[in-house]
Steps between C-alpha positions, in 0.01 A plus 500: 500500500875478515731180377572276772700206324658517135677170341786650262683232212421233789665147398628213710645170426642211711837340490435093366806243526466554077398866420287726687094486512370842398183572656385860334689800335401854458191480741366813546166574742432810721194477808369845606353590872182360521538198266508155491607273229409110442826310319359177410737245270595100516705381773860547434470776303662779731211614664605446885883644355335799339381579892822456645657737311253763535528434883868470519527147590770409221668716258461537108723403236391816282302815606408632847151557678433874598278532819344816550809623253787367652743174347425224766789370379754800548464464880704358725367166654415662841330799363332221244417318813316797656307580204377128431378491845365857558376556132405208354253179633501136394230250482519154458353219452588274795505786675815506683385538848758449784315212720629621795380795531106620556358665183554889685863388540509416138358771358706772753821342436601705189421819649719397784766453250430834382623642818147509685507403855310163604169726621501709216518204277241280698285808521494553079494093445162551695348732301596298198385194657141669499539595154511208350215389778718273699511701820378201733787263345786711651625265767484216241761297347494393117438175583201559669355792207354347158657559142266797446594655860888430487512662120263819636770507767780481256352791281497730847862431522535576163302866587713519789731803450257636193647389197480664171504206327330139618640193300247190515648166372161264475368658812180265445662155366497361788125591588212378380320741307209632723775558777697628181279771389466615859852549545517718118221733589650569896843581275302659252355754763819554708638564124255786387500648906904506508545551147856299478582347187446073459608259241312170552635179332207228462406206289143619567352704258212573751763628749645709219175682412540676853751696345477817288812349214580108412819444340596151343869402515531290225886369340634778648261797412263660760202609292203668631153343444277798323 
């Protein structure tokens, strides 16, 4: 297996109108191809931050996050732009869907910002669609899927331009758990078939014993459970 994601010195803090908040220092973590790891810890703790900064959605105070060897955060925003969307796919738990468009709109749209024309794009969100079983709710819009089919169509997005790393904030908090579990072993099995790299933040710790590593954040320090 070869390293997909490596945290280096990672630290970030936020500016407060007396001091700054520091939310970790010194985090280091590394994911390889094939796995996926569970980072459980209290709200407000840094958990959701943590996955930003592995994705590239904000910057770090200290360190950098390698992806498949390379500093994210020595590229320039457009080139940073292209690799978010073309190398790495985000989860979440509200899912994020844009109402109005159909769920094969939603799901083809970032591989038409990859360059793909509209058929090429419709033609892959299709197949996706059918991956994650939800072939006959193409033509619908959010509004008209339930929580367990709108966040199955927001992990095919996700897959949509075949990510080496997926990043799942609470992909089940806002299911209950039978739809829950459903939802973690469809990911599970796209995981171990496409072999991409996940980190999955939960409260859950039955949504975190899908995964092959659990880390705690805890004050700072990301410790992994034995």
């Amino acid at each position: 297996m070869s390293e997909v994601v490596r945290a280096v010195g990672l630290g970030k803090e936020y500016p407060l109108p007396k001091g700054t908040l520091r939310v970790f220092s010194d985090l280091n973590f590394s994911l390889e191809e094939g796995e996926m790891a569970a980072v459980m810890g209290v709200s407000g703790v840094g958990k959701t931050t943590l996955l930003n900064l592995l994705g590239a959605l904000d910057r770090p105070t200290d360190g950098t996050v390698l992806l498949d060897g390379a500093d994210l955060y020595r590229r320039p925003p457009r080139d940073l732009a292209r690799v978010r969307n073309g190398k790495i796919g985000f989860v979440f738990q509200f899912f994020h869907l844009l109402p109005e468009f159909t769920a094969l709109e939603n799901v083809a749209l970032p591989v038409m910002m990859s360059g793909a024309g509209r058929a090429q794009a419709l033609d892959r969100a299709g197949h996706l669609l059918a991956e994650v079983r939800l072939e006959d709710r193409a033509s619908f819009r959010p509004a008209q899927l339930s929580g367990g089919e709108m966040q199955r169509v927001a992990i095919a997005r996700a897959l949509a331009n075949s990510p080496r790393l997926l990043l799942a904030d609470e992909p089940t908090g806002n299911l209950d758990w039978k739809t829950g579990e459903f939802v973690l072993r469809l990911l599970c099995d796209l995981q171990t078939r496409r072999k991409f790299a996940a980190v999955l933040v939960t409260h859950n710790e039955k949504a975190a014993a899908y995964c092959q590593k659990t880390y705690v954040l805890d004050r700072g320090d990301l410790k992994l459970l034995a």
